[in-house]
Chimera marker file (.cmm) of the C-alpha trace (Angstrom):
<marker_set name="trace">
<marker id="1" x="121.869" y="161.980" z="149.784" r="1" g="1" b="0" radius="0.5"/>
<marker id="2" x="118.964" y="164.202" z="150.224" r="1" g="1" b="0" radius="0.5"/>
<marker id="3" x="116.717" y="162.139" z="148.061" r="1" g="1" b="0" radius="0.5"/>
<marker id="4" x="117.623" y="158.709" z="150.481" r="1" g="1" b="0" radius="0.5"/>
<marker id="5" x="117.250" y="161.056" z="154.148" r="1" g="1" b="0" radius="0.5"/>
<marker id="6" x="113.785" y="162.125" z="152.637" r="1" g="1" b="0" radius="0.5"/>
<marker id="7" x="112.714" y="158.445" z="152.211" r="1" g="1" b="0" radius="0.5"/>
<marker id="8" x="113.947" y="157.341" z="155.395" r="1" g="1" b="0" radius="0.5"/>
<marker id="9" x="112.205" y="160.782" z="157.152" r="1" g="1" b="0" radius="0.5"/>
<marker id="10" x="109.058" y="159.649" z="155.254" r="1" g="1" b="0" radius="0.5"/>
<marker id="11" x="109.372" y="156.424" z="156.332" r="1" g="1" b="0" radius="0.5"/>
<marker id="12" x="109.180" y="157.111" z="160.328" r="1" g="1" b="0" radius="0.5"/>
<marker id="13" x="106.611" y="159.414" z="160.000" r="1" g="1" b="0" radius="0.5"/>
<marker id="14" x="104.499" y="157.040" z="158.678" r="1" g="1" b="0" radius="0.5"/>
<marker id="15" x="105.679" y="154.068" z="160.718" r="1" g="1" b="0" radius="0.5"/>
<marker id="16" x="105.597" y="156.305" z="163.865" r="1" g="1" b="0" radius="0.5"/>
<marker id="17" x="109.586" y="154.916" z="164.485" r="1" g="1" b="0" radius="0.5"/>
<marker id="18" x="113.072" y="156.473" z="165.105" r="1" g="1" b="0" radius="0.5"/>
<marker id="19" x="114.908" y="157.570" z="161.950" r="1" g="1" b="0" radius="0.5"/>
<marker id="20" x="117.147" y="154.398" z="162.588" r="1" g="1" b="0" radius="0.5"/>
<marker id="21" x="114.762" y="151.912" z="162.763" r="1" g="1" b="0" radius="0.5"/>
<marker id="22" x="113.318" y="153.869" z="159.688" r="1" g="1" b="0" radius="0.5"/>
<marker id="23" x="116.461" y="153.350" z="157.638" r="1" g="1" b="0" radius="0.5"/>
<marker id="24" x="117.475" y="149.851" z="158.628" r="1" g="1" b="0" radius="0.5"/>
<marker id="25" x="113.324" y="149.014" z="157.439" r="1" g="1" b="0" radius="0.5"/>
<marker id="26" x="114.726" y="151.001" z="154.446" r="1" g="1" b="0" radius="0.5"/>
<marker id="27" x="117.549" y="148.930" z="153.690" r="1" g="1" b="0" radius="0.5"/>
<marker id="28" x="116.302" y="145.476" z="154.649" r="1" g="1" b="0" radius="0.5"/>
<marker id="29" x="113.444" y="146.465" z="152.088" r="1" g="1" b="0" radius="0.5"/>
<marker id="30" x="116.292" y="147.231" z="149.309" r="1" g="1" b="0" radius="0.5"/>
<marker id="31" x="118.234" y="144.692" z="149.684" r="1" g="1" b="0" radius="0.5"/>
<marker id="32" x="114.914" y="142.459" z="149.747" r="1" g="1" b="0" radius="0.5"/>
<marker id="33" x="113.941" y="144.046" z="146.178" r="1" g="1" b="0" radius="0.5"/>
<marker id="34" x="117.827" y="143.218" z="144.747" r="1" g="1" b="0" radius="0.5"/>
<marker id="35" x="117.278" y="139.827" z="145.759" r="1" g="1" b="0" radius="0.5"/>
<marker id="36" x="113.653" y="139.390" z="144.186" r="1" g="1" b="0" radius="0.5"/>
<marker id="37" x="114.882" y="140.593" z="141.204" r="1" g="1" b="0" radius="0.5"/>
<marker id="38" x="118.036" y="138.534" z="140.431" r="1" g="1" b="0" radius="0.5"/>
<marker id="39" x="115.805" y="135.465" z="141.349" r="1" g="1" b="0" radius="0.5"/>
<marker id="40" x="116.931" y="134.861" z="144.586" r="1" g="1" b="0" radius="0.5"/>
<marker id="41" x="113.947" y="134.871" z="146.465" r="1" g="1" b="0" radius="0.5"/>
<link id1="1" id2="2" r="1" g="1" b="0" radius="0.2"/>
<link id1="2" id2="3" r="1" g="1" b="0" radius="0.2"/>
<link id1="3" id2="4" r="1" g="1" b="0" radius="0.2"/>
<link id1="4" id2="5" r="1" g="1" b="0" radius="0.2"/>
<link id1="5" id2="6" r="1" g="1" b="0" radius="0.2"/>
<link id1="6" id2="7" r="1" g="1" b="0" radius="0.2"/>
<link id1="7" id2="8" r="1" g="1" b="0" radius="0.2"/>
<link id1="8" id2="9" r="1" g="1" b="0" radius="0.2"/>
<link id1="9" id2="10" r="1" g="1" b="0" radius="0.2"/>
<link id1="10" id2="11" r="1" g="1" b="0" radius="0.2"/>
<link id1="11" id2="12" r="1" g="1" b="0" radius="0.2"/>
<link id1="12" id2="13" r="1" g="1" b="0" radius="0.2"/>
<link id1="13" id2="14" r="1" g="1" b="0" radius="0.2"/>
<link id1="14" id2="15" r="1" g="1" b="0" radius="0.2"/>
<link id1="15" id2="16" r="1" g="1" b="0" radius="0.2"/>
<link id1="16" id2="17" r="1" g="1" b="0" radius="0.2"/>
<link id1="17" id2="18" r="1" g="1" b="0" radius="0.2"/>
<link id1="18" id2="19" r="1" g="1" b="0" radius="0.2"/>
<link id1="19" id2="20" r="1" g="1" b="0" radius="0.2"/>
<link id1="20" id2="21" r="1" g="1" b="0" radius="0.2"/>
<link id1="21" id2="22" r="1" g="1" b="0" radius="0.2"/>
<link id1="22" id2="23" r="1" g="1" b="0" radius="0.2"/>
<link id1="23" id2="24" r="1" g="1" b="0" radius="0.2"/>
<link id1="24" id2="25" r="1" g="1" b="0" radius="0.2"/>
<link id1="25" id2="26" r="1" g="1" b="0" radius="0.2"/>
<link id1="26" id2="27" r="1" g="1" b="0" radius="0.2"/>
<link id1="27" id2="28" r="1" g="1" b="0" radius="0.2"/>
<link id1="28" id2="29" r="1" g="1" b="0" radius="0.2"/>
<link id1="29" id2="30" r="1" g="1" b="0" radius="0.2"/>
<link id1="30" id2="31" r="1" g="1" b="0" radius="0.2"/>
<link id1="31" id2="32" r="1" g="1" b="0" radius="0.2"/>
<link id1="32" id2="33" r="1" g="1" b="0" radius="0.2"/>
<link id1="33" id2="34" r="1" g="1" b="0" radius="0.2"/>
<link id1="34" id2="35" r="1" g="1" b="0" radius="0.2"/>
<link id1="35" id2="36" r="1" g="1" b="0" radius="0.2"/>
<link id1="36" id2="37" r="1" g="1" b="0" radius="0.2"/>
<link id1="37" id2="38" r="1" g="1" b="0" radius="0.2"/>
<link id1="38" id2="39" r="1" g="1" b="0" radius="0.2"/>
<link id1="39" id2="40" r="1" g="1" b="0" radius="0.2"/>
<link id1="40" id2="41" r="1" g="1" b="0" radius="0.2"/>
</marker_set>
């Protein structure tokens, strides 16, 4: 849990956005990588 808040922290530092819009970006960007991988995309 720590590990994922410290990405998503990270991640609107260095996008200059709200943690939400941080972790959504987060997510969308897994779920993006899943999909490239099983050859969906």
């Amino acid at each position: 849990m720590s590990a994922a808040w410290q990405r998503v922290h990270e991640r609107a530092l260095r996008d200059n956005v709200s943690l939400r819009l941080a972790a959504f970006a987060t997510a969308v960007e897994a779920v993006a990588t899943a999909e490239q991988l099983r050859g969906y995309i």
